[in-house]
Structure formats: C-alpha cells, structure tokens
LUMTOR-377997 format. One record per atom (N, C-alpha, C): residue in three letters; x, y, z. Coordinates in steps of 0.2 Angstrom, whole numbers, padded with zeros to 4 digits, always signed. Example, Ala and Ser with C-alpha at 12.3 -4.5 7.8 and 13.67 -1.06 7.14 Angstrom:
LUMTOR-377997
ala+0066-0028+0039;ala+0062-0022+0039;ala+0066-0016+0039;ser+0064-0011+0035;ser+0068-0005+0036;ser+0064+0000+0039;
END
This chain:
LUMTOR-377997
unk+0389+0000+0197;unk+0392-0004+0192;unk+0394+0001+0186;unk+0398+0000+0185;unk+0404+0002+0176;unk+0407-0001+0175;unk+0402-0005+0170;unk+0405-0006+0164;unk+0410-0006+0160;unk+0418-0009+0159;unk+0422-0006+0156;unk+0423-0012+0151;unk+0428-0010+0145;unk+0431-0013+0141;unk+0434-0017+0142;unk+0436-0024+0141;unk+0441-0027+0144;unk+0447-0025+0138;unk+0446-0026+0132;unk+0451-0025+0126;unk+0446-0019+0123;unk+0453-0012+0122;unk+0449-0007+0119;unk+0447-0009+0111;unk+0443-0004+0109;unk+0443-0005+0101;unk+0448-0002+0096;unk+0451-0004+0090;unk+0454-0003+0087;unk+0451+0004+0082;unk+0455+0011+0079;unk+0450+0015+0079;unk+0449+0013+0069;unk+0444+0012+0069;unk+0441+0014+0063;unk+0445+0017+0057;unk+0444+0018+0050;unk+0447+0022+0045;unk+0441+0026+0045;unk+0445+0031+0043;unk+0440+0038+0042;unk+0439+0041+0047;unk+0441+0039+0054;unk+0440+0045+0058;unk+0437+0042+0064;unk+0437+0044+0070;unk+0435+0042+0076;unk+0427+0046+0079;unk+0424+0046+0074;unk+0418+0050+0076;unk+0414+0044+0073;unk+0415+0040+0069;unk+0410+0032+0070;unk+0412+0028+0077;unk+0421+0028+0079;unk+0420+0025+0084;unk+0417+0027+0088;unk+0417+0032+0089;unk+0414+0036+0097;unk+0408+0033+0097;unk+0403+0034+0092;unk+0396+0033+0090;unk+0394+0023+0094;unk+0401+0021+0091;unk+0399+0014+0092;unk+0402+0011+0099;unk+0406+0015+0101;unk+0410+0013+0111;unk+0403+0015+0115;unk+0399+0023+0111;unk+0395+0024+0115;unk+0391+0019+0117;unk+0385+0019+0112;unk+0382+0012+0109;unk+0382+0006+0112;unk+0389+0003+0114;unk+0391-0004+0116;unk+0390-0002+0121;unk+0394+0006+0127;unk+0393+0005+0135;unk+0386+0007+0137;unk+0381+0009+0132;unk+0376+0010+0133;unk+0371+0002+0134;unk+0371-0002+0128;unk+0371-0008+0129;unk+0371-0012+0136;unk+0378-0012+0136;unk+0381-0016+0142;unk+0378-0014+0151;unk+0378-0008+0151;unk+0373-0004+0156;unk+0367-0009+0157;unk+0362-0007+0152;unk+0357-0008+0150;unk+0354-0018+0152;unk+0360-0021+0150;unk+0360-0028+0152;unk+0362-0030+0158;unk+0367-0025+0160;unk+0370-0025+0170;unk+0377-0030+0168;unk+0381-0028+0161;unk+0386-0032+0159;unk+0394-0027+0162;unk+0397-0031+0167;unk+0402-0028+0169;unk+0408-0027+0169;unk+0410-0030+0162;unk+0416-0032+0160;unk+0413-0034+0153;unk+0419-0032+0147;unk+0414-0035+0139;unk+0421-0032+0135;unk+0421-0034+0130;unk+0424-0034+0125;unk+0424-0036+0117;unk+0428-0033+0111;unk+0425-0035+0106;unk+0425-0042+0105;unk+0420-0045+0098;unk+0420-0051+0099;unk+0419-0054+0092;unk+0422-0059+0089;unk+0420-0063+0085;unk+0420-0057+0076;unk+0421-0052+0077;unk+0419-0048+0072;unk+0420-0040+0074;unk+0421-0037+0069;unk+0423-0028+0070;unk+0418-0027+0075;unk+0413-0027+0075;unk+0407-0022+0079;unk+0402-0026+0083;unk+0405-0031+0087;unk+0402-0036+0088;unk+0405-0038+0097;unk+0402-0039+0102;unk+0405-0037+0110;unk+0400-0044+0112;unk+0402-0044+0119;unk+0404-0050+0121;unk+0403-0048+0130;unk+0399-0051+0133;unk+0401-0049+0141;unk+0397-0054+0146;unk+0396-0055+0153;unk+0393-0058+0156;unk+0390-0053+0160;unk+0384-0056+0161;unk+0382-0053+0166;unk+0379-0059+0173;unk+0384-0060+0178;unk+0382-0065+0184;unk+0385-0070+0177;unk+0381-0077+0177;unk+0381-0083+0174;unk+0379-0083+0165;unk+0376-0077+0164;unk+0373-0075+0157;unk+0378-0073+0153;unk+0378-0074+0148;unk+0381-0073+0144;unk+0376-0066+0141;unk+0381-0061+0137;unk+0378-0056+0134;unk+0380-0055+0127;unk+0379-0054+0121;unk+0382-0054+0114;unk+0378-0047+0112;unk+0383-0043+0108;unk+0377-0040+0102;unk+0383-0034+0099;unk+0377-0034+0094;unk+0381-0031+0087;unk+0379-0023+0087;unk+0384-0018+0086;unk+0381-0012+0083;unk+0381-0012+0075;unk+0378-0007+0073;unk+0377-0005+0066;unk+0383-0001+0065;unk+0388-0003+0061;unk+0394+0003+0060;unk+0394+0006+0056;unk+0388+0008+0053;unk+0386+0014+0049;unk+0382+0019+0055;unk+0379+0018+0056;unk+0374+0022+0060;unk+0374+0022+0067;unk+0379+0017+0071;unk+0382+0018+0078;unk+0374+0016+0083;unk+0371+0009+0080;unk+0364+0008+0084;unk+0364+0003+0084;unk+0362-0001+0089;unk+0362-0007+0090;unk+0356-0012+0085;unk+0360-0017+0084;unk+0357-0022+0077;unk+0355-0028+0078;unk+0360-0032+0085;unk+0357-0036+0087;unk+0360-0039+0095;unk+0355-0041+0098;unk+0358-0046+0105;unk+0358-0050+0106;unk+0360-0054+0109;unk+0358-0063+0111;unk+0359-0062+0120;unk+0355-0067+0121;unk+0358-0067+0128;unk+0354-0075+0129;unk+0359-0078+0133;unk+0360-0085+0135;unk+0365-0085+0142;unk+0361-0094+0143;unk+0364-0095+0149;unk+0372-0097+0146;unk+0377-0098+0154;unk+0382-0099+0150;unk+0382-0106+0149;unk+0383-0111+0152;unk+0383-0117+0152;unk+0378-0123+0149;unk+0372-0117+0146;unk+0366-0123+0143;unk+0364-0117+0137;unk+0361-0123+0131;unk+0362-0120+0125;unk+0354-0117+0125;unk+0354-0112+0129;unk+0346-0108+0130;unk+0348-0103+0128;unk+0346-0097+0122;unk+0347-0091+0122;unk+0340-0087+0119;unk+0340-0080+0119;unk+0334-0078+0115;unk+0338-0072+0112;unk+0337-0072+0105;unk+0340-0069+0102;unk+0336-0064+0099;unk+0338-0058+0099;unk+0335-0051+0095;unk+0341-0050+0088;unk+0336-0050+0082;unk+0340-0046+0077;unk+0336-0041+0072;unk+0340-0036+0070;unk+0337-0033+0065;unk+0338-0034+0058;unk+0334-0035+0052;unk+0336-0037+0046;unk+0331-0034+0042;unk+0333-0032+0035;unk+0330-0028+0030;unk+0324-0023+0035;unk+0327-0019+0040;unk+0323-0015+0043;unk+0318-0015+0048;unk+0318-0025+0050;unk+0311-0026+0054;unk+0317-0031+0059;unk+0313-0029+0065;unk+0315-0032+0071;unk+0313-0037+0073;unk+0315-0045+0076;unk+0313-0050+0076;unk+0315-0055+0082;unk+0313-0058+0084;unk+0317-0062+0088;unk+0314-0068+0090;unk+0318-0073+0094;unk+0318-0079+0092;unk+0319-0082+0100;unk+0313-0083+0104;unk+0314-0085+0111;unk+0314-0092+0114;unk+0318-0091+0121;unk+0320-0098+0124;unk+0317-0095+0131;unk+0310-0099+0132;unk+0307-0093+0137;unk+0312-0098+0143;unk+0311-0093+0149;unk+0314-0094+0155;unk+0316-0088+0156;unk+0321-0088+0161;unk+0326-0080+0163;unk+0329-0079+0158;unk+0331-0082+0151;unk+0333-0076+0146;unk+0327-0073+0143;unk+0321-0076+0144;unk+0317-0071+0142;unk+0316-0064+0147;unk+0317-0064+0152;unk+0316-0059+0157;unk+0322-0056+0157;unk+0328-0058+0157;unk+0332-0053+0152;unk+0334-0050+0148;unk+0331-0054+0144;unk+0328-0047+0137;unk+0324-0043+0138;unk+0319-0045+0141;unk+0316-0038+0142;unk+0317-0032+0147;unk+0321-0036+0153;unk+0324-0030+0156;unk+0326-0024+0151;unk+0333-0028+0151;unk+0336-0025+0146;unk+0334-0021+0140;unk+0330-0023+0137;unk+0328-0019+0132;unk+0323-0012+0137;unk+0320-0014+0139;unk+0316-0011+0144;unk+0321-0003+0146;unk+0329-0005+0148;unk+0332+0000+0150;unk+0337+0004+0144;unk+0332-0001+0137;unk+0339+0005+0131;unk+0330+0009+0127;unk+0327+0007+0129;unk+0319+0011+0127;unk+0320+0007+0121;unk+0318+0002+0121;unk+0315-0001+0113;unk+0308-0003+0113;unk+0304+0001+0108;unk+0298+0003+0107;unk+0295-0003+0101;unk+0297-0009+0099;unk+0293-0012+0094;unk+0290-0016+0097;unk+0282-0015+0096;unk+0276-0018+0100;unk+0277-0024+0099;unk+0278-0027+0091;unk+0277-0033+0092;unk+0284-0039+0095;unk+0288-0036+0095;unk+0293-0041+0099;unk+0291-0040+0106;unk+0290-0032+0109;unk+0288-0035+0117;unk+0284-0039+0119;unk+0279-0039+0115;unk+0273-0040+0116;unk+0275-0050+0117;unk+0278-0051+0114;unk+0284-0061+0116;unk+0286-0061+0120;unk+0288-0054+0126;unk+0294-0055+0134;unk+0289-0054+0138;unk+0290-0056+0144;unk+0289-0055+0149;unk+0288-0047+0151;unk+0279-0045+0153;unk+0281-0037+0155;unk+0283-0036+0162;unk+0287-0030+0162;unk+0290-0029+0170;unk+0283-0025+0173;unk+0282-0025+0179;unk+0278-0022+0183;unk+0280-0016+0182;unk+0278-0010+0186;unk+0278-0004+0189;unk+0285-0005+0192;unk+0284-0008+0197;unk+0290-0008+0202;unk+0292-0010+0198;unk+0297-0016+0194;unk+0302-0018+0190;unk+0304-0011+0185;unk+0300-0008+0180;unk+0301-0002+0177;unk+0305+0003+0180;unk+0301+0004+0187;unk+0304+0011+0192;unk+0311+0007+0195;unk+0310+0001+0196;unk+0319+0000+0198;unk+0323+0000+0193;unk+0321-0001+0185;unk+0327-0001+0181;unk+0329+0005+0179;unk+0323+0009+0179;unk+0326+0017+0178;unk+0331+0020+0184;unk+0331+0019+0187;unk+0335+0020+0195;unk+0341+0019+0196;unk+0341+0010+0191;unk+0350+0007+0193;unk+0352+0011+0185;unk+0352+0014+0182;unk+0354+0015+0175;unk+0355+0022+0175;unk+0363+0021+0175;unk+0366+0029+0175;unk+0362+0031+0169;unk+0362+0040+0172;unk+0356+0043+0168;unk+0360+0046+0161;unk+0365+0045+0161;unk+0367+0048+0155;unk+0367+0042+0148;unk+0366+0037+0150;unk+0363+0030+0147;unk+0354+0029+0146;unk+0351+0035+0149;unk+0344+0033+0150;unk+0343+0034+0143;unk+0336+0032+0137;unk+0333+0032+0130;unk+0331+0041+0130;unk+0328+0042+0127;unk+0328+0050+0124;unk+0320+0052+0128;unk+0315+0045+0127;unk+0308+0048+0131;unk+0309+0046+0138;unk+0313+0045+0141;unk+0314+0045+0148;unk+0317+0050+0148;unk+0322+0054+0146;unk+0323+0061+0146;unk+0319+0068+0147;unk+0313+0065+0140;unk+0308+0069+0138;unk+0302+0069+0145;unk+0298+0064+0148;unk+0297+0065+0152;unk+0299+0069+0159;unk+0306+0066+0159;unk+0309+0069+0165;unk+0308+0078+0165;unk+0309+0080+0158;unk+0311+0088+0158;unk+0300+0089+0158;unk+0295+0086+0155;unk+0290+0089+0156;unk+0287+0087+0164;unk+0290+0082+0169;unk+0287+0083+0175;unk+0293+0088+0178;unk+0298+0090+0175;unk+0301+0098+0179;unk+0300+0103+0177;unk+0295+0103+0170;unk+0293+0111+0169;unk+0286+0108+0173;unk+0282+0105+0172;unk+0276+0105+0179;unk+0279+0108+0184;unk+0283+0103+0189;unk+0284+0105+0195;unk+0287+0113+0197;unk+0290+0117+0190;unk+0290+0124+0191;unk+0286+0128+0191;unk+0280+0125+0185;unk+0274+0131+0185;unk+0269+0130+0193;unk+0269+0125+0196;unk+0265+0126+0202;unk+0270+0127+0209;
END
C-alpha cells in the first residue's frame, strides 16, 4: 500500500518547510489507518480518505506539523469515534464496534502514548502489534519503535 494524494496541497505562505512538516504528517497518518487514497478536506489542514468502507478524517496542527485530531467512521452509518486534542489534553468520544478497533490500530501504528484514552480501545494482542509493525513502511514507524530497533541491534553486535 501507498498512500497518495488524490488533490495536492496548496503551498503555505512563508515557505514550504510547514508544508513539508504537514504532507509528512498526513502520509504518515494515512499509512498508519491503511488509508489509500485521501485528500485535503473541508479546511486548510484537514484530510479525508477511506480506508475499505471507513471513512478516515483528521486534522494536522499547522503550526507544529502533528496530528490534532482523527475521526474514523463507518461510511454509510452515523458510527464514528473521534480523537481530539484541545487546550493540550487528549480525549475522545467512542462508538464502540470496529471503529473502536480502528482507532486503536491506528493509533497503535503512529505510537500514541496517552494511557488514558487507550486505556477506552480495544488492546491488540502481541500478534496484532507484531502485524502492524510489519505492514508499516518503516520510515513511517514512531521514534520508540525506532529506538528499540537500534538497542536489539547494538545487542545483537555485542554477542
């Protein structure tokens, strides 16, 4: 799977180093959901994609080029469970079913670390975790999937 743009984004004033930040952002996003076609949506910094029957939404921060918020819903029934961040605390609003377990995939494959929202999805198993790391080009992986990877390869050089 890649990912692409269906409509590029428009560049930014002051310079293409916020967009970059936020193209990156969005194809990392969209990976992470298993979204294979997307585009802007409803707003500057704001994307749009399906993935299979779902619907996929979310917002980057266009100051800081990080993701602010997702929805994800079925397409044909008004089920969705939404993630947003506001005044610096992250929260969200669920419709348990499969959009529950696609938010946490998802989230699962962009490394989002706030205990108390996971702690409302569904956990993935061992195998569901080792399959998402697996379907996720690596240059999309979070920073501590990274950071593991380099400490079991200096392991496996010192023995």
């Amino acid at each position: 799977m890649n990912p692409t743009m269906a409509t590029p984004l428009l560049t930014p004033r002051g310079g293409g180093d916020a967009l970059s930040a936020i193209e990156r952002e969005a194809k990392r996003v969209a990976h992470a959901f298993g979204v294979e076609e997307w585009g802007p949506h409803a707003f500057r910094h704001g994307f749009l994609g399906m993935a299979g029957n779902v619907r996929i939404g979310w917002i980057i921060d266009k100051e800081k080029g990080t993701l602010k918020g997702v929805e994800v819903g079925l397409h044909e029934e008004p089920s969705t469970t939404l993630l947003r961040r506001s005044n610096g605390t992250w929260g969200i609003a669920l419709y348990p079913g499969l959009t529950d377990e696609l938010m946490a995939w998802g989230l699962y494959r962009l490394g989002f670390q706030d205990k108390a929202v996971l702690s409302q999805l569904p956990s993935l198993s061992a195998h569901e975790r080792m399959e998402a790391r697996l379907s996720l080009p690596r240059e999309f992986w979070p920073v501590t999937w990274l950071e593991e990877e380099k400490t079991v390869m200096e392991y496996q050089s010192e023995t």
